[in-house]
C-alpha positions as CSV (number, residue, x, y, z in Angstrom):
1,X,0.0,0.0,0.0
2,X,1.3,3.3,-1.0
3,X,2.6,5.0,2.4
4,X,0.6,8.4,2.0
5,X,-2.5,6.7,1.0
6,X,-2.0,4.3,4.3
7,X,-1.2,7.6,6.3
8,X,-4.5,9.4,5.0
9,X,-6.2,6.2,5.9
10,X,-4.9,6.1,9.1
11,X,-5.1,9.9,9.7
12,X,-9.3,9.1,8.5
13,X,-9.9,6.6,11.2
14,X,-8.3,7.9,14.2
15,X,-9.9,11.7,13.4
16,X,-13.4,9.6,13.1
17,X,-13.0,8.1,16.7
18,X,-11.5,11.0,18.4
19,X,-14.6,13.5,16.3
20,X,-12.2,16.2,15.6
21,X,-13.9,17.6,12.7
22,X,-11.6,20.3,11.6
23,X,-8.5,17.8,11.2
24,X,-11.2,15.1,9.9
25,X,-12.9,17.4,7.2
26,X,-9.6,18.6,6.5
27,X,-8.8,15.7,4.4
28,X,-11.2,15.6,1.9
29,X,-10.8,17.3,-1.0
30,X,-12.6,20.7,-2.5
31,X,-14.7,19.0,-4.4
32,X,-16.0,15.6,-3.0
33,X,-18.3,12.8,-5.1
34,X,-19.7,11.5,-1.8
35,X,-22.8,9.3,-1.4
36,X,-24.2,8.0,1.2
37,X,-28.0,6.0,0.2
38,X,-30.4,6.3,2.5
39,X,-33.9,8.0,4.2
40,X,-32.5,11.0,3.8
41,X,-36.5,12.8,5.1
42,X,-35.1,10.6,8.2
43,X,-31.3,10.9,8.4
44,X,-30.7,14.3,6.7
45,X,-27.6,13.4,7.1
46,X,-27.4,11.0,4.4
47,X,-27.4,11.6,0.4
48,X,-25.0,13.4,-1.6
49,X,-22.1,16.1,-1.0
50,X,-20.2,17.9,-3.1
51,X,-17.7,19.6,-1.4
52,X,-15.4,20.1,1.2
53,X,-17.8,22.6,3.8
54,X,-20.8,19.8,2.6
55,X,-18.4,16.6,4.5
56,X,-17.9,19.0,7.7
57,X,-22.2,19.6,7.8
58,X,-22.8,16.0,7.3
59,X,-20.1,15.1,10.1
60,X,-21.8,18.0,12.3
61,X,-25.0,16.6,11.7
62,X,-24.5,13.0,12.2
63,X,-22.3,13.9,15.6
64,X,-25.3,15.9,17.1
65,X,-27.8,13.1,16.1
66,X,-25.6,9.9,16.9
67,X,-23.3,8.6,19.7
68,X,-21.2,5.7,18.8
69,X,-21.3,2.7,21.2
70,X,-18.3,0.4,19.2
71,X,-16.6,0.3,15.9
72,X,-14.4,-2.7,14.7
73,X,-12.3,-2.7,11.4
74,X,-12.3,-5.3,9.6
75,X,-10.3,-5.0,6.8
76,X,-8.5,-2.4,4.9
77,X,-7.8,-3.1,1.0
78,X,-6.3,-0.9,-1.3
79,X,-5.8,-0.7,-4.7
80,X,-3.6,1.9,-6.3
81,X,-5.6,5.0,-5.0
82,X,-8.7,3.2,-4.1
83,X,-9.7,2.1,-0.6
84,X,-12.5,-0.3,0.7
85,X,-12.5,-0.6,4.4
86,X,-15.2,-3.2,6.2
87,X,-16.0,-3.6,9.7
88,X,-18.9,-3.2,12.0
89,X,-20.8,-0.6,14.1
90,X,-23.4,-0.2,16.8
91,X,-24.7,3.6,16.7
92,X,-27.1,5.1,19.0
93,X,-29.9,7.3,17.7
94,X,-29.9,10.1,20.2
95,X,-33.4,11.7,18.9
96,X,-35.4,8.0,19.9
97,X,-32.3,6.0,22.5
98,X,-32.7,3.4,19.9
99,X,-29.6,1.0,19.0
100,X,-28.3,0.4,15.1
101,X,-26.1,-2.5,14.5
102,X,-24.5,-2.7,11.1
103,X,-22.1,-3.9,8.9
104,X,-20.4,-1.1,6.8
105,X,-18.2,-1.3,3.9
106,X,-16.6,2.2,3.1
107,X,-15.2,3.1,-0.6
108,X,-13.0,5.9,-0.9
109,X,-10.4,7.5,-3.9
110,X,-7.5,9.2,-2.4
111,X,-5.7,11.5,-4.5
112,X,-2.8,13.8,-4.1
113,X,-3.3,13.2,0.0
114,X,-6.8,14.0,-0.2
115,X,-10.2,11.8,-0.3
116,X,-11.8,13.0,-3.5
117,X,-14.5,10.0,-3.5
118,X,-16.8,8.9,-0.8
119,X,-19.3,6.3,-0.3
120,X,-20.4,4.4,3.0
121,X,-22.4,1.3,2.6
122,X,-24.8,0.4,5.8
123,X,-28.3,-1.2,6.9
124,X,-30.2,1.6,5.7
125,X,-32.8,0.1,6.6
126,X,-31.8,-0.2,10.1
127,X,-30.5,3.3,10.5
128,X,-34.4,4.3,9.6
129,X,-36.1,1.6,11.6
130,X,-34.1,3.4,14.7
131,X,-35.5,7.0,13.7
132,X,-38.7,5.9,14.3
């Protein structure tokens, strides 16, 4: 694995657990193709961003709505500048106290040090089940 794409991947993951936004957001590039599928009339924090200020309001959002209970990793595979990392979550929904258990499977392009692609595979269904 190229060393700067392992560091941004590292850099990614411990700025996700420790919620430092600024450092997280950081880097992502100016222009992001981010999706994220899901009941976004439930989650507004799900759907599509496009940039840079769009991945720090999502990450604000989903921090004032969610509380993580555990993470686990997976794996972590990487292919030239393309990343798929796997693992597992258990979220709570802080709106209904509600628990989410999912498997997630994250795809990302890194480029020049930066995340320029963005998509996070979950049990949508789950996370909107838990809204309710």
């Amino acid at each position: 694995m190229n060393s700067n794409i392992q560091e941004t991947i590292q850099q990614f993951l411990q700025f996700m657990s420790e919620r430092n936004l600024t450092a997280l957001t950081n880097l992502f590039s100016d222009t992001v193709d981010w999706y994220i599928p899901g009941d976004e009339q439930k989650a507004p924090w799900l759907g599509v961003r496009n940039n840079r200020q769009e991945v720090f309001d999502f990450f604000e959002l989903l921090w004032k709505n969610t509380e993580p209970v555990s993470a686990k990793i997976d794996h972590i595979f990487n292919d030239d500048e393309n990343v798929v990392i796997t693992g597992e979550f258990v979220t709570k929904m802080l709106e209904t106290g509600n628990i989410v258990e999912s498997l997630f499977c994250i795809q990302m392009r890194i480029q020049n040090n930066k995340i320029t692609r963005y998509r996070l595979l979950e049990d949508s269904l789950a996370v909107s089940k838990a809204l309710e």
